[in-house]
Structure formats: structure tokens, C-alpha cells
N, C-alpha and C positions, 0 to 999 in steps of 0.2 A: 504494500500500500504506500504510495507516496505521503510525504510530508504536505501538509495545508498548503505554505506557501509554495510549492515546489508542483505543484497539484495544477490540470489541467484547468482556465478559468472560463467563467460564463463568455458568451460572446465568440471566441477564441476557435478556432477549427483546429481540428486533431485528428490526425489519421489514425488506427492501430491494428495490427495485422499480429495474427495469433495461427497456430494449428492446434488443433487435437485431435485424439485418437482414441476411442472406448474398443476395447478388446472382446473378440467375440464371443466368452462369457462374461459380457456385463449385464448384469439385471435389469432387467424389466419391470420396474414398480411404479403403482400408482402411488407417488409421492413427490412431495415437492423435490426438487431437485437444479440447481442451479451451476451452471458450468462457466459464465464467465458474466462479469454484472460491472457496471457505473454506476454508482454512487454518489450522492452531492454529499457533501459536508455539514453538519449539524453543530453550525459555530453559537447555538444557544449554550448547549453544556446543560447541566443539570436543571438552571433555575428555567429555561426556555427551552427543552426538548420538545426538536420537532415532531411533528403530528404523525410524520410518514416516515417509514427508514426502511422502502422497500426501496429496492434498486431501481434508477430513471430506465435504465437500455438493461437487458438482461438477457444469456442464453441462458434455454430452458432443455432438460430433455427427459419429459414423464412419459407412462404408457407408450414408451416406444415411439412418441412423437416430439420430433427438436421445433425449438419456436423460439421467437425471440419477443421480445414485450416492452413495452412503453408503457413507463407507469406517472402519471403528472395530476396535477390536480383536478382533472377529469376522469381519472381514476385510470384504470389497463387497460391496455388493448394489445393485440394478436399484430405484431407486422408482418411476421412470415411463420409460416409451417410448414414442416417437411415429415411424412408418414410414412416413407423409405428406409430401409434398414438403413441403419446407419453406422453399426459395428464392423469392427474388422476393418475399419477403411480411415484414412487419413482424410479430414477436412482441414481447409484453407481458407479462416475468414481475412476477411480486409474491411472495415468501418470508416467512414468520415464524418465526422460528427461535430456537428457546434448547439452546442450546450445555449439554452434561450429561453425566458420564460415569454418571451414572444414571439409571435409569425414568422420570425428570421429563424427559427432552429432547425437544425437539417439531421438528416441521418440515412447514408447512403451506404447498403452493407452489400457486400462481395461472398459466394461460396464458390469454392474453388476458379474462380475466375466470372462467375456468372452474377450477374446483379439479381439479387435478393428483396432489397428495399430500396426504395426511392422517397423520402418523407420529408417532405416541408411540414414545419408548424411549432407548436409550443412542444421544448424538449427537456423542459426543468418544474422542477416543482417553485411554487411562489412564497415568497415572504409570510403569509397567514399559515402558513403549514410549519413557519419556524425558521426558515433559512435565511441566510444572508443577501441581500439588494444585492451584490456582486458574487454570488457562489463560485465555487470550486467542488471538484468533482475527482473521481479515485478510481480508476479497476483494480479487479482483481479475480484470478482465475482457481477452479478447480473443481472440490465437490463439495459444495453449500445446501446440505438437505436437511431433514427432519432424521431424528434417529429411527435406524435399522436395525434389522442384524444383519441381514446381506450387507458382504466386505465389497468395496465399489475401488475399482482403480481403472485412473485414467492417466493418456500421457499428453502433455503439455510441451510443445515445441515452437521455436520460430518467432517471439514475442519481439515485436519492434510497434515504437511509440513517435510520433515527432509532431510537433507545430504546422500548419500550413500557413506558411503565412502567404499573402495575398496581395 
């Protein structure tokens, strides 16, 4: 997790390209299940904890189905889904994303070279929900679920982050 000030900011375009790899005995559960998630920052702290602390952009992959979600003050929504096996196989995202709690926020996502999403619109949760007039925002990759007892292993490769600037 990046440090705060060191941390992608609102406004700001940022590419990030990641791979993963689920093995083809990984489980199949109806459960939440998170593989790679952005996050704003909850510069309240204790006396003003935010309302929301679910992930803004999130990979998903329950019952066998990968999806990716936008969660903002209008609550979640589905931008892409895939019902395809998807074990055994190396995926290749790529994201470009400007973080926005207004109509300039973008999020254009890449699978294996194929465009996935194409999204204009509000890409940030707002100030009534807790957060900062200028937020920042955090990835980070892996297995974020509800407890199991199926053992879950995933591999993680190819992580590169940078600035677009413009």
C-alpha cells in the first residue's frame, strides 16, 4: 500500500498494469472474494470515519464469475463480466484511471490486450461519505475474502504503476 502523500491523487490519470494467475485447482465459492481493489483514503481517522470503505475500482472473482465494480456514492455497479473459465490461464490487465468525484472521471480497462471498459463519469466517493475535497487513493493486490477453509492461492506478476501526465 502506498504512503498518503506518495499515493495516486484525485484529478491525476494513472495507468497500472498487473497479471494474474488462479491455478486450476482454485475454488469455486460463492463468496466475496477480491483480487485486486483502489481505494480512497479515509483522512477522517477515528473522530470522522468514512461512511464507505469499500473499494472505488475492484477485481472480483465469485461463483466462477471475474467482474470488476465501481462503487461511489450511487452505490455499485457491474462494468465488466467474464463467465469463462478462467483458471489455468495467465491474465493481463492494463487500467487508466482518473480518480473524480465529477463527470471528468475515466476508467478504461485492458484484458489481455482487448478493451474491457470504457467509463466516463463520477469515479470517487464524495466528501459526505467522509473523504477529503482533494483525495488520494491506494491499490493493492491479492486474496481479500470472507473467511474459508478452502486454502486459495494465487500468482501475482508484472505490476507496473506510473503518472500520465498530459
Amino acid at each position: 500500500m502506498q504512503a498518503a502523500p506518495y499515493a495516486p491523487q484525485e484529478g491525476s490519470k494513472y495507468e497500472y498494469e498487473f497479471s494474474l494467475f488462479l491455478p486450476k485447482d482454485f475454488p469455486i465459492v460463492n463468496t466475496r472474494l477480491v483480487l485486486a481493489q483502489w481505494k480512497q483514503y479515509c483522512q477522517g481517522g477515528e473522530k470522522a470515519p468514512c461512511s464507505d470503505d469499500s473499494p472505488v475500482i475492484a477485481v472480483r472473482y465469485v461463483a466462477g464469475e471475474l467482474y470488476v465494480t465501481l462503487n461511489t456514492d450511487s452505490g455499485a455497479k457491474k462494468l465488466y463480466r467474464l463467465t469463462d473459465e478462467i483458471r489455468n490461464k495467465w491474465f493481463d490487465f492494463k487500467f487508466l484511471i482518473r480518480f473524480s468525484r465529477q463527470n471528468d472521471g475515466q476508467i478504461a480497462a485492458f484484458l489481455n490486450d482487448k478493451e474491457i471498459i470504457d467509463f466516463k463519469g463520477v469515479t470517487s466517493y464524495s466528501e459526505s461519505h467522509g473523504y477529503a475535497s482533494k483525495s488520494r487513493y491506494y491499490f493493492k493486490m491479492g486474496l481479500y475474502r470472507d473467511i474459508m477453509a478452502e486454502p486459495m492461492t494465487i500468482y501475482i506478476d508484472e505490476f507496473r504503476m506510473r503518472e500520465i501526465l498530459n
